[in-house]
C-alpha positions in Angstrom: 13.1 -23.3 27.9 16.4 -21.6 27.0 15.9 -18.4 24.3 17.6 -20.1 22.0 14.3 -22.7 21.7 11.8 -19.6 22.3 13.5 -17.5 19.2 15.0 -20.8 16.9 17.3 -18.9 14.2 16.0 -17.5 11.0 15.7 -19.6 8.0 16.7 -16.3 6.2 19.5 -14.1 8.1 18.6 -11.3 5.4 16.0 -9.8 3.2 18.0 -10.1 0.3 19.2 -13.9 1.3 15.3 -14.8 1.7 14.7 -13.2 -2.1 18.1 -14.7 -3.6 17.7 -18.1 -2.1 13.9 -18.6 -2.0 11.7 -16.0 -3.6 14.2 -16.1 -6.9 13.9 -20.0 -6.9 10.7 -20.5 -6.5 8.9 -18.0 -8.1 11.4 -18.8 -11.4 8.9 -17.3 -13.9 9.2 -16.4 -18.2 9.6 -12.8 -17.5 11.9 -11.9 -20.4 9.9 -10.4 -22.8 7.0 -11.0 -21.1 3.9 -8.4 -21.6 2.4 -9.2 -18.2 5.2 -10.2 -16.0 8.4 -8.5 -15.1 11.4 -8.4 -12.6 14.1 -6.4 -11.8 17.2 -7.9 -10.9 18.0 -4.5 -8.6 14.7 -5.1 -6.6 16.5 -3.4 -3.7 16.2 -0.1 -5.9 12.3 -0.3 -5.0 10.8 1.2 -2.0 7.5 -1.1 -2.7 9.2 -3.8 -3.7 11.1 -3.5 -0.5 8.1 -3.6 1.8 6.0 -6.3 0.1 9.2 -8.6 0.1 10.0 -7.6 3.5 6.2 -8.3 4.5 6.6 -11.7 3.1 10.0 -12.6 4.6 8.7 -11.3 8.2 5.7 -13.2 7.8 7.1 -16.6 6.6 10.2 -16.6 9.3 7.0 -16.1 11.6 4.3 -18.8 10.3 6.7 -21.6 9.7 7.8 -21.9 13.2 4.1 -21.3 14.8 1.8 -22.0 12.5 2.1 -26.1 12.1 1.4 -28.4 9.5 -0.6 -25.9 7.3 1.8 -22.8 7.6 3.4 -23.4 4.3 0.2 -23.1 2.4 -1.6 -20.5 4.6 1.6 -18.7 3.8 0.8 -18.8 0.1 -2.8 -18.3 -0.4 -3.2 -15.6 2.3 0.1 -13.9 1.8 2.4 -14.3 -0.9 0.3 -15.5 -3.7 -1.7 -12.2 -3.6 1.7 -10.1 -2.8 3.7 -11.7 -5.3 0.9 -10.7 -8.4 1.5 -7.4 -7.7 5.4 -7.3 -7.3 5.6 -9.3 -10.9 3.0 -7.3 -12.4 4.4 -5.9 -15.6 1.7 -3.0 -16.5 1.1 -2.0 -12.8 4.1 -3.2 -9.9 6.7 -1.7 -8.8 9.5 -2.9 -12.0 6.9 -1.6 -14.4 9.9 -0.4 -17.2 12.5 -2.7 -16.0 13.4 -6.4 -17.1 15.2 -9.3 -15.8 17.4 -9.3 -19.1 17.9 -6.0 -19.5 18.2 -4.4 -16.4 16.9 -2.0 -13.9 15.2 1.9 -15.7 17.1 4.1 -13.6 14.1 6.7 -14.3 11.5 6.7 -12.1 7.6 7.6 -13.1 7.9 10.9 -10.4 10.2 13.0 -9.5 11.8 12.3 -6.1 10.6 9.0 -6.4 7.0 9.4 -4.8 3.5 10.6 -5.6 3.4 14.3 -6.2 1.6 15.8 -2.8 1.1 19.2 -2.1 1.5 20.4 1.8 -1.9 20.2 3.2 -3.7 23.4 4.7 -1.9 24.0 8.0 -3.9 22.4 11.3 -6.4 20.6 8.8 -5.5 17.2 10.3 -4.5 17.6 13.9 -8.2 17.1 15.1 -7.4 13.8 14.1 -5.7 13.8 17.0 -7.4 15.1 19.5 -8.4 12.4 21.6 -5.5 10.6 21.4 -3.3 10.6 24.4 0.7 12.0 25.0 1.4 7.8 25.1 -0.8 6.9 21.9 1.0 10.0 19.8 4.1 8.9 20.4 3.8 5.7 19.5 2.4 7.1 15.7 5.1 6.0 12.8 3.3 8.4 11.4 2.1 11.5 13.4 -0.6 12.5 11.0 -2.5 11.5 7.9 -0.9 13.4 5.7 2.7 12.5 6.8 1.2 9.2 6.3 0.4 10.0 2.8 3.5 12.0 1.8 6.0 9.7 3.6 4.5 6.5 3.2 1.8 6.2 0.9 3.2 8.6 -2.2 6.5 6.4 -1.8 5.3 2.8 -1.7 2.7 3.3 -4.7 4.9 5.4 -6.6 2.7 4.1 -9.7 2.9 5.7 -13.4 0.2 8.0 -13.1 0.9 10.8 -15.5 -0.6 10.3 -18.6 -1.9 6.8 -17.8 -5.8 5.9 -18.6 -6.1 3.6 -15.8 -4.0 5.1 -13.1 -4.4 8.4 -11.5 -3.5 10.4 -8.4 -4.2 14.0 -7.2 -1.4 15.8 -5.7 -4.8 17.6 -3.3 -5.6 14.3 -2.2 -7.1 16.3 0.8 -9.5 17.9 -1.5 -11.7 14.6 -1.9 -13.9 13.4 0.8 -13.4 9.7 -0.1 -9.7 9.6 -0.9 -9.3 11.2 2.8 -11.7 8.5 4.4 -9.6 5.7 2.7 -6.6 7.1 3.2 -7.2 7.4 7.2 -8.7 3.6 7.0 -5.2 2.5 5.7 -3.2 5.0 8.5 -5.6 3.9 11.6 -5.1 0.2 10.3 -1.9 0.4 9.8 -0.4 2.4 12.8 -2.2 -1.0 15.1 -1.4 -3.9 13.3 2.6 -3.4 13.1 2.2 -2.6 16.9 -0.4 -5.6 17.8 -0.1 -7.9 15.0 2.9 -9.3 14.9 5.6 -10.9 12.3 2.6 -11.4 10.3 1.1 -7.4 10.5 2.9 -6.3 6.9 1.7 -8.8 4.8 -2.0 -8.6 6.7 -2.4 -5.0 5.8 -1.5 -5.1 2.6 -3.5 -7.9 1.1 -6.7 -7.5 3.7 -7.0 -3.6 3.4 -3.9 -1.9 1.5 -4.4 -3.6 -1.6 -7.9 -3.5 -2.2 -8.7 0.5 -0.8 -5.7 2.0 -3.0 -6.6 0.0 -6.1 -10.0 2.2 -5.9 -8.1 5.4 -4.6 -6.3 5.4 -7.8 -8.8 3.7 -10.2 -8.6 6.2 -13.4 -11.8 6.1 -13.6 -14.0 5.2 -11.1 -11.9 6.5 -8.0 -12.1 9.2 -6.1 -9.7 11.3 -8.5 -11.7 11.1 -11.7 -10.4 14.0 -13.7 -7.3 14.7 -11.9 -3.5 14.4 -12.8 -0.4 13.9 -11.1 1.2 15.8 -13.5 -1.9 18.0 -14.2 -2.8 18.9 -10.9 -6.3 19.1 -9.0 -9.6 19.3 -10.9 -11.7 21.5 -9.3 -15.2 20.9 -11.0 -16.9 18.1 -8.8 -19.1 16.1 -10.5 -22.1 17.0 -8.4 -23.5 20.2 -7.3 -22.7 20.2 -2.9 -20.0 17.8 -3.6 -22.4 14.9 -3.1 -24.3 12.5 -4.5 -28.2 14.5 -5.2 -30.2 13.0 -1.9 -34.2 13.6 -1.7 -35.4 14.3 1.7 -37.5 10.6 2.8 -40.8 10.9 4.2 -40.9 12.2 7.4 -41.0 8.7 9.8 -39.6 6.6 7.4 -37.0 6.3 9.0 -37.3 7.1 13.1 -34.2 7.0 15.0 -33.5 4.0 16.4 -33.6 3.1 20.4 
C-alpha cells in the first residue's frame, strides 16, 4: 500500500480552514445578543480556544478515516458536542466579553493573559520525579507540575476569576492539598495520552478528565480555593484545624489490614 493510501490527505489542510469551513457552518448559532452563547470572530486571539478547536480538528481528521460508519456521530457525542458548550459558553468560555457582532475585547481577565501563579518553593516538586528515568524526563512537555500549571494550565483556563462568585483561583495553588492532587492527575494524564493516544488524545483529555477536575479546582465555592482570590491572593485560614477533615480514631480491629 503506497503512503499516499496509509495517510489519505486532510479534509482540513488548516486549523483555521477546518473552523471557517466546518465548525463556522455547522455550529451557525443566535449568538448576537445572546446571554448564554457567544463567539469571537478573532478565535485565533484564544489560547483555549485554540486547543479545544485544535483537539477537535486532530480528532475528526483522525475518526473519519478509521473509525467507520459511526465516526461522525462518535465524533459529536464524545468529542465535540461537550467541547463545543464550553467554547460557546457566554458566562464561562474562552470569548466571555466578546461578540460575533461586535468584535473581539482586546482586554483580557489577567494580566499576561494567564492565571496569576506565584513561583513555587524551590525543589518542592522534583520528588515527583524521582523515579522517573533520563528517557521518561525528556520526553515531559512539561518537566514539572508546576511548569505544568504556570505554562499550561493558568494559560488555557485563563477564566474571569477576580471578583467573580462562581469562579475562583489561588495564585498558591501549591498551598492546597487537593488542588495539587488534581492538578498532577491532569499533568500525569496528560503528559501519556498526547504520547500514546493518538489524533484523538486532545479531545480525550479534555472532556474525560480536563473538564470535569478543573470545573471543581475552580468551583467558587465548593473547590479547593474557597476563600481565595486571584486578585486577592492566598487565604491562609483553613477551614479545619490540621488541615483536614476532623477523623475519630475507629475501634481498634475494625478495620485489620488486609492480606
Amino acid at each position: 500500500m503506497s503512503s499516499n493510501q496509509e495517510n489519505p490527505p486532510l479534509q482540513h489542510a488548516t486549523l483555521d480552514k477546518f473552523v471557517e469551513d466546518f465548525i463556522a457552518v455547522v455550529w451557525e448559532r443566535p449568538t448576537d445578543g445572546s446571554q448564554t452563547l457567544t463567539w469571537c470572530p478573532r478565535w485565533w486571539c484564544h489560547d483555549e480556544a485554540v486547543f479545544r478547536l485544535t483537539a477537535l480538528w486532530t480528532a475528526w481528521e483522525h475518526m473519519r478515516v478509521h473509525d467507520g460508519p459511526t465516526a461522525m456521530a462518535t465524533w459529536l457525542t464524545r468529542y465535540a458536542d461537550p467541547i463545543m458548550s464550553v467554547v460557546l459558553d457566554a458566562e464561562a468560555g474562552p470569548f466571555r466579553g466578546c461578540k460575533s457582532d461586535r468584535g473581539h475585547k482586546h482586554l483580557r481577565p489577567h494580566k499576561n493573559a494567564a492565571l496569576p501563579c506565584e513561583p513555587a518553593p524551590a525543589g518542592l516538586f522534583d520528588r515527583m520525579n524521582d523515579d522517573a528515568d533520563d528517557e521518561g524526563l525528556a520526553q515531559l512537555q512539561h518537566a514539572t507540575l508546576d511548569k505544568f500549571v504556570e505554562d499550561f494550565i493558568a494559560v488555557v483556563w485563563e477564566r474571569p476569576t477576580d471578583g467573580s462568585q462562581t469562579l475562583t483561583w489561588c495564585p498558591r495553588w501549591w498551598c492546597h492539598d487537593e488542588a495539587v492532587f488534581r492538578l498532577t492527575a491532569l499533568w500525569t494524564a496528560w503528559e501519556h495520552m498526547r504520547v500514546h493516544d493518538g489524533p484523538t488524545a486532545m479531545a480525550a483529555w479534555l472532556v474525560e478528565y480536563a473538564d470535569p477536575i478543573m470545573s471543581v479546582v475552580l468551583d467558587a465555592e465548593a473547590g479547593p480555593f474557597r476563600g481565595c482570590k486571584s486578585d486577592r491572593g492566598h487565604k491562609h485560614l483553613r477551614p479545619h484545624k490540621n488541615a483536614a477533615l476532623p477523623c475519630e480514631p475507629a475501634p481498634a480491629g475494625l478495620f485489620d489490614e488486609r492480606t
